[in-house]
C-alpha positions, -999 to 999 in steps of 0.1 A, spaced: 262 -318 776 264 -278 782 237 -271 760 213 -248 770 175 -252 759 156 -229 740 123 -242 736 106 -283 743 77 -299 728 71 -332 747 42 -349 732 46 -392 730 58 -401 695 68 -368 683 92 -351 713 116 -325 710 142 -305 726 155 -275 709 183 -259 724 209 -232 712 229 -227 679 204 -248 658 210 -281 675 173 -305 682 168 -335 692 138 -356 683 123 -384 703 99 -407 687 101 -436 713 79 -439 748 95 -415 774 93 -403 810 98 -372 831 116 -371 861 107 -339 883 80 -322 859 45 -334 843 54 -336 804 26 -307 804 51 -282 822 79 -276 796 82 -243 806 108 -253 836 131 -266 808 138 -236 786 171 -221 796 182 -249 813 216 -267 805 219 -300 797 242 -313 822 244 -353 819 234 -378 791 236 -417 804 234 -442 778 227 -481 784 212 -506 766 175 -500 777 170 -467 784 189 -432 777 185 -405 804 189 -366 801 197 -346 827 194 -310 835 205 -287 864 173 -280 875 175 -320 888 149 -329 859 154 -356 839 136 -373 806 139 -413 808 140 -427 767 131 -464 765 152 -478 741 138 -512 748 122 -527 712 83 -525 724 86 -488 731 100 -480 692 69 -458 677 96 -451 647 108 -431 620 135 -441 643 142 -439 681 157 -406 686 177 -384 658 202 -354 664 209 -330 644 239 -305 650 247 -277 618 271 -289 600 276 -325 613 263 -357 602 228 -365 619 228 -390 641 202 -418 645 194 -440 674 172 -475 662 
């Protein structure tokens, strides 16, 4: 959270959110929008990240225009490499299955 984005790419199977200081996150599983058409990235950039919920079947982003990007975690929406990865400079990436 309190990341702000610098540029979005949603296409289905090969997402992404790019924000500041290096840091992306890719999403490779089904997804929804919440508040935008997935054609209308534009609204993102410069927006800051300000909630990420986690449960079991689905992980939601929110930012503080209100929007929001709904990842089905459930096992029929995997498209793979793997469900979502992070990558931060100089930490480990991290890799949701």
């Amino acid at each position: 959270c309190g990341v702000k984005v610098a540029a979005v790419v949603l296409t289905i199977g090969d997402a992404g959110l790019f924000f500041e200081n290096r840091i992306s996150l890719s999403i490779y599983n089904k997804f929804k929008t919440i508040g935008i058409f997935e054609d209308d990235t534009y609204v993102l950039v410069g927006k800051v990240v300000t909630a990420v919920d986690e449960g079991t079947d689905v992980i939601t982003i929110r930012f503080e225009n209100g929007v929001a990007i709904n990842i089905d975690m459930q096992e029929e929406a995997y498209t793979g490499p793997e469900a979502i990865q992070l990558c931060v400079p100089g930490e480990p990436i991290m890799i949701w299955n």
